[in-house]
N, C-alpha and C positions, 0 to 999 in steps of 0.2 A: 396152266396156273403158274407152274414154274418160269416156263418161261416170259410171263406177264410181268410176275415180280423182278426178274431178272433185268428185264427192261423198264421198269421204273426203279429200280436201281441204278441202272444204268444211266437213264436223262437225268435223277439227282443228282449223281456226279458231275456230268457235263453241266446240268444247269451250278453246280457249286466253283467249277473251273470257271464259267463262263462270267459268276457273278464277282469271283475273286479277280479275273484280269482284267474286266471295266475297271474297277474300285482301285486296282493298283496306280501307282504311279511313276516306276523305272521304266517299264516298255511300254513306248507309245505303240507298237508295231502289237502289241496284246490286249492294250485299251478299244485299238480300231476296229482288231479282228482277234476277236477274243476264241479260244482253244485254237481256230485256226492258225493264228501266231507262232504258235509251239512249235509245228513244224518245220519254221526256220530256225528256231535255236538247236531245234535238233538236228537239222542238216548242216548248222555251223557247228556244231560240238562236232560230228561224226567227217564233216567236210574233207579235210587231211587224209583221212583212212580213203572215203570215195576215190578223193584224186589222185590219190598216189597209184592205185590201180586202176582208176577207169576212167579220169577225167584228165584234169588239166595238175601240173603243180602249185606250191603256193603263192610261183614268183613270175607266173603267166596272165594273170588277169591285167587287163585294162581297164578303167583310167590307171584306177590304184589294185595295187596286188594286195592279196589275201592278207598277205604278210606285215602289205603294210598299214590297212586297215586295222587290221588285230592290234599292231602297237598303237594306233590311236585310240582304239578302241577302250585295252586294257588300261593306259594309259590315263585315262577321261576319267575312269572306273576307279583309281587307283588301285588296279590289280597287279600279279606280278605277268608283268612286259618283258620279261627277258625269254628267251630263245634256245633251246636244246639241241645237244646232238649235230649242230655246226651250220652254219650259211648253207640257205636252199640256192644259191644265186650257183649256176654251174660256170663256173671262174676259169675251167679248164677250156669253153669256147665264149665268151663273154668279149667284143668286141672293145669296148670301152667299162672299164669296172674301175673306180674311185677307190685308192687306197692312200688312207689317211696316215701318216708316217710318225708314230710315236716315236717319242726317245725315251730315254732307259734312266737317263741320271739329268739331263736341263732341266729346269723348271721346277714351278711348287710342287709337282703332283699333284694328284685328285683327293680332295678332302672337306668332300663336301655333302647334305643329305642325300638319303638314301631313298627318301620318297617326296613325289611329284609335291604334294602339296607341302610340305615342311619350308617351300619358298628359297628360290635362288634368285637373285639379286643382280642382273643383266641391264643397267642403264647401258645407252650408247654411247658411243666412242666419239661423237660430233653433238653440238649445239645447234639445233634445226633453228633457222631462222638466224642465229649469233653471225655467219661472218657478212650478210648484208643488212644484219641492225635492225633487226626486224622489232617493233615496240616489244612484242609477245612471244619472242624468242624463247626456244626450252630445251633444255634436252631430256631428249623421250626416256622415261624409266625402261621400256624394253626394246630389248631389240628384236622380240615377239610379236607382232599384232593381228588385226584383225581385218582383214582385207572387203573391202567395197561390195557389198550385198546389200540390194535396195531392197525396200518395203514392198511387197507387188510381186517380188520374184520370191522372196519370201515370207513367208505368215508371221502374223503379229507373234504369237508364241516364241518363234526362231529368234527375229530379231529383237524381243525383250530380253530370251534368255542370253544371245550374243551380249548384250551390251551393259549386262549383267554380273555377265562371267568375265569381259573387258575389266569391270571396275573391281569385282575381286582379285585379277591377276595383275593389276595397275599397268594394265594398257590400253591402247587405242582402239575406236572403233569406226571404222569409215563409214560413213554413211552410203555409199554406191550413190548413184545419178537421180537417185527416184526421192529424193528429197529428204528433207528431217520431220520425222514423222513425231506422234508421242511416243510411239515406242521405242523410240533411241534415248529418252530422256529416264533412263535408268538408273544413274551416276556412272554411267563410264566416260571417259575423256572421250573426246570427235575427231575424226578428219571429216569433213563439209566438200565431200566432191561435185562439182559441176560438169554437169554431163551438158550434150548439146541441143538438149532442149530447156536447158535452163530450171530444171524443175527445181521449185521452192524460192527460185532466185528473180523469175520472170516477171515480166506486164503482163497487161491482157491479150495483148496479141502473141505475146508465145518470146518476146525481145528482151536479154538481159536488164533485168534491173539492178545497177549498185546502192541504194539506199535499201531496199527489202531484202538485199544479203547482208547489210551493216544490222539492220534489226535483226535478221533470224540467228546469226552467229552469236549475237550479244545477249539472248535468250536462252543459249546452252552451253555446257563445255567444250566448244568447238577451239581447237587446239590448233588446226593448221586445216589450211584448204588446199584441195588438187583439184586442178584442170583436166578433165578427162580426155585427150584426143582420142584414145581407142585402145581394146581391152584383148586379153588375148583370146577371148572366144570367139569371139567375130572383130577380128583386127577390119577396120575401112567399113563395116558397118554398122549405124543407132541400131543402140539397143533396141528391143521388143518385147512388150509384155502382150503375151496375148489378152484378148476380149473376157476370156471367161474369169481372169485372174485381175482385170478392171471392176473391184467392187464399186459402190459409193462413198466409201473412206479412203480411199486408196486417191480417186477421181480428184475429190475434195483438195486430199494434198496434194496433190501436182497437178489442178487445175486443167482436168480432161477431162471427156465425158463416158460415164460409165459403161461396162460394158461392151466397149468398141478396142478394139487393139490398138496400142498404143506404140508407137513408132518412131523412136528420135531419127534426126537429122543425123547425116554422116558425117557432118564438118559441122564447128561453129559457125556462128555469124556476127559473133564480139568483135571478130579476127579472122583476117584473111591469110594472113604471113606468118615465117618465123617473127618478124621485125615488129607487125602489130600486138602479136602474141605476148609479147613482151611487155611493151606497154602495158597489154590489158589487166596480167600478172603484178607490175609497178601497181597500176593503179587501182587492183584488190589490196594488197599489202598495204599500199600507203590509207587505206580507208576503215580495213579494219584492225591495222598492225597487226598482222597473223604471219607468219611465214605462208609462204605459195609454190606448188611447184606443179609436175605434170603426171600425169598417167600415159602409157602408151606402149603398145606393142612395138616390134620393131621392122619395120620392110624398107624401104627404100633409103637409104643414108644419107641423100643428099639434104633433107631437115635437119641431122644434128650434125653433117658440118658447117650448114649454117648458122645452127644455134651458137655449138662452139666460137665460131668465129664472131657472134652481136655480142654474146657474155667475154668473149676476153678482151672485147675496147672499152668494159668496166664500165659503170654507171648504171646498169639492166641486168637482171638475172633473176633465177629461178633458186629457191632454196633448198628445193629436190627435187630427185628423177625418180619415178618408180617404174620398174621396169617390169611387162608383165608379158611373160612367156608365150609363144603360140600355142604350148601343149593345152590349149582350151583352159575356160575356167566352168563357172558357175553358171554363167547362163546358155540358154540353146543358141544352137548355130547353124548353116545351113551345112552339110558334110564338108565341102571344098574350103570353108573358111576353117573347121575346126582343122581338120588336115593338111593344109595347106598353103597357106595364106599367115604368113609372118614367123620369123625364125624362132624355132625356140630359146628360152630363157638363156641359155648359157652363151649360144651363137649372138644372139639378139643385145645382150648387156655386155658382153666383153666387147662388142664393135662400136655401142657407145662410149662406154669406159674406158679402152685408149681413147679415143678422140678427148673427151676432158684429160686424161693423164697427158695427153702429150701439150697441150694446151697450158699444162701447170694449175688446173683449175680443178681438182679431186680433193681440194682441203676445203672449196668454199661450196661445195655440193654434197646433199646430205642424199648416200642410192640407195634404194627401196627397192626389193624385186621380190616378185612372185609367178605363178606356177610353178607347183607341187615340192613349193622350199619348205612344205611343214613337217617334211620328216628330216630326223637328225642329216642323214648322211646328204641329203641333197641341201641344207641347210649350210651345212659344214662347208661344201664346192663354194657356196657362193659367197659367204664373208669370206674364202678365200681370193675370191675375184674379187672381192671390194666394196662387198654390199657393207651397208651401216646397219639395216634391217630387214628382216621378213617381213611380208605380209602373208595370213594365212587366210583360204577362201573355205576349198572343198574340203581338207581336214579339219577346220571347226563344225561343219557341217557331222560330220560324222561323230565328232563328241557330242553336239545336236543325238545324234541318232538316225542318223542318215545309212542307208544299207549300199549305196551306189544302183540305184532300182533305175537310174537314169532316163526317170517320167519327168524331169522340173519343165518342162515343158509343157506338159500335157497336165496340169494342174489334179493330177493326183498322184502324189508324192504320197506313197501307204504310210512314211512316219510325221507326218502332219508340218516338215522343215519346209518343199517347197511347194506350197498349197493355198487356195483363198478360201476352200471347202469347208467351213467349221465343224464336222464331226471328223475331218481327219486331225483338223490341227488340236481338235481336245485331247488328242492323245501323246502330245509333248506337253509335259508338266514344266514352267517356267525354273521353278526355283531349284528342282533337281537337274535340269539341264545347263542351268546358268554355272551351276556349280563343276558340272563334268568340263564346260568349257575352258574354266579356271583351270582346271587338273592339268588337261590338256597342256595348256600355256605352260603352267607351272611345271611339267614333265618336260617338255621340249629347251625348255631355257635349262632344266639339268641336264638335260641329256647334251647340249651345246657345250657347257660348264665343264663337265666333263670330257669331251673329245678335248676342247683346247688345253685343259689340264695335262691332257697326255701326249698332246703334242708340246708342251713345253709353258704354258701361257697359262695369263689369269682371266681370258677373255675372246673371246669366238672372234672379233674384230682383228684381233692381234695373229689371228692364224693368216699364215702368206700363202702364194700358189706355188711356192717350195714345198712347204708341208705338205700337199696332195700329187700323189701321182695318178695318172690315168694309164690302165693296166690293158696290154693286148693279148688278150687270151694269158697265156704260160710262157707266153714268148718275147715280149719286152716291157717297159716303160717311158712314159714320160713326161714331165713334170706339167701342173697344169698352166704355169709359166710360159714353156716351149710350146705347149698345144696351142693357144687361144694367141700365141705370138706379144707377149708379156716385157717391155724393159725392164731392168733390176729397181726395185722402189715399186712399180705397179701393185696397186692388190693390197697394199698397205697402210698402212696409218702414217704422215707425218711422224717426225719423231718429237717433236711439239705435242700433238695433239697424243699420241703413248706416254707421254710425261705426266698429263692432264687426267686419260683415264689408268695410268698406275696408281697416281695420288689418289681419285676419287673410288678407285677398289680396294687397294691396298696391295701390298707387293709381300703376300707371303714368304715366308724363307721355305726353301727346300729342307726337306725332314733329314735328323743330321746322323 
């Protein structure tokens, strides 16, 4: 008897957990799998303790470390993100370690909010589209965004709340290859990327069409278009969405047939050259006056010294480069391409970036790069190299609610981000996830704010490859200048274009 009662005490409790974490709406990972769920919170509360004596530390996991999850995570959350008790990173054998070089009396100092969402104020330091006169020329309010994730590889829930949390952080959202869906049209600003099967932009036969990308841009907030040549998850390979993640809505947009895997081409066919590539670029801009530029990993260099060399006999160019790292992004890849198959971000953008620097042509090029720039200090390296902006992929994902479960592939993604399954994606809530993404944004442009403040500046653009050293264990430095083989001016802003974004920030005085 007792024990009868016991046990029907016991299932009304599980059954009252299980009815309480359907009903919620913060964890999709407890909607899906309800008590089961719990498990993981309590292996990430307790996580720390395990690994410090039996597993791994916090600064050893791949893609992304613990560590750096966590600040995304908290971050999204706006919980407190800060860090106890001193750097996990062991700096005493740490091969290559980024150390940002504060000063003690230059500059305004930092005085700015203290929480993500209270809003910091990060326009860029270039006019996207301004120095080739683009009709719809702008400059991007952040230097934050939102990096290429199509419809297909993600669920409609993901990419509503993406472009959602875009238009609360007033930034961009790239639509990825797999066309403009309804669910981009959330109010957030577009990038309109064209992948190489043309999706959203094609004829019947699969052939770019320019008049059906004059109407779909005209249709939405699409801000600027990029040409995609190839991404850093599978640099030299089309994309793939598998068969099972081909619904009938998905098909409809991009004009394929459901349920069958879907497979772009590895090259264009608009464009066979640097030389036509260019034209074809002319002749989106001149059609829909957008700025225009390229996506692309980096391998072989003999493309951008061609490019270099069509853009500097003037009359032809590109209004941006975005540069996207080999360290993989978002979508799956065969092992050999994620590993090894085009250089990562830093190797990959600084061997583009002199070639324009030496060229003279770094003032009329707006750089974009991504792989893993969404956390501060890897963010910080790179507008030190020269970037204008981030884009961010797999840390929005994880303000999404992404655990790094590394199934996008396999179309069961347990937090419903990358999924076509509708009982998993019920369990991202749009309006609360739209909002962690904003956090996100909004934390990462202070946490920028901040670093360049304490290096001396009012502005992450304005930090040079002076300011950073790269650290060899406990046993030297050197500047990240000298490493990547830097002239004096590289890495910087015109002092034109620092006059331009002083006046449009404001030039604090130092506290007296």
């Amino acid at each position: 008897m007792r024990f009868s009662r016991a046990a029907a005490v016991g299932a009304a409790a599980l059954g009252a957990v299980a009815t309480h974490d359907v009903i919620q709406r913060r964890h999709a990972i407890l909607r899906n799998f309800p008590i089961l769920g719990h498990l993981r919170f309590f292996l990430e509360k307790f996580g720390p303790e395990l690994r410090q004596y039996i597993v791994t530390s916090n600064d050893d996991e791949r893609p992304f470390s613990r560590d750096q999850r966590t600040w995304v995570y908290a971050s999204s959350k706006l919980e407190n993100s800060y860090f106890g008790f001193g750097t996990d990173n062991d700096v005493e054998r740490v091969e290559a370690w980024p150390v940002i070089k504060h000063r003690t009396f230059t500059g305004p100092g930092t005085a700015i909010p203290g929480h993500g969402n209270e809003g910091v104020s990060l326009p860029a330091g270039k006019v996207l589209g301004g120095p080739r006169g683009r009709r719809h020329a702008f400059r991007p309010a952040s230097v934050v965004n939102i990096s290429g994730m199509s419809f297909g590889s993600l669920s409609r829930p993901a990419i509503e709340a993406l472009n959602r949390g875009a238009a609360q952080a007033g930034c961009w959202h790239n639509t990825g290859e797999g066309a403009l869906s309804p669910h981009h049209r959330q109010g957030g600003d577009l990038v309109f990327q064209i992948g190489t099967a043309y999706f959203g932009c094609r004829d019947q036969q699969g052939a770019f069409d320019l008049p059906r990308l004059v109407d779909l841009v005209a249709s939405a907030p699409v801000r600027a278009i990029e040409i995609k040549l190839s991404q850093g998850a599978k640099p030299g390979l089309g994309g793939m969405l598998p068969g099972a993640k081909v619904t009938p809505e998905i098909a409809e947009i991009r004009g394929i047939t459901a349920g069958e895997d879907c497979a772009s081409p590895s090259r264009h066919t608009a464009f066979t050259d640097t030389d036509s590539m260019l034209d074809f670029a002319e002749e989106v801009a001149d059609a829909t006056g957008l700025p225009v530029g390229i996506k692309s990993a980096v391998g072989n260099l003999e493309f951008w010294d061609l490019l270099v060399t069509e853009m500097g006999k003037g009359g032809r160019g590109l209004d941006f480069v975005n540069i996207d790292g080999g360290e993989g992004g978002t979508g799956a890849a065969p092992l050999v391409f994620s590993d090894s198959v085009a250089y990562p971000f830093r190797i990959g953008f600084t061997e583009v970036y002199k070639r324009f620097a030496a060229a003279g042509l770094t003032d009329e090029v707006f750089f974009i790069g991504a792989g893993k720039l969404g956390i501060p200090e890897a963010a910080t390296v790179g507008f030190a190299l020269g970037l204008d902006a981030v884009n961010v992929g797999r840390e929005a994902m994880f303000a999404l609610g992404c655990i790094q479960a590394q199934r996008c592939h396999t179309d069961n993604c347990p937090t419903g981000v990358a999924t076509q399954k509708p009982w998993l994606q019920r369990g991202l809530d749009v309006e609360l996830k739209a909002e962690r993404v904003a956090n996100y944004v909004f934390s990462l442009r202070r946490e920028l704010h901040k670093v360049a403040q304490a290096v001396g500046t009012i502005h992450p653009a304005l930090i040079t490859p002076d300011d950073v050293d790269i650290a060899r264990r406990l046993e030297s430095t050197r500047s990240l200048r000298e490493v990547y083989g830097y002239q004096p001016g590289w890495g910087a802003l015109s002092a034109s274009l620092q006059q331009d974004l002083v006046a449009l920030i404001g030039d604090p005085s130092p506290p007296g």
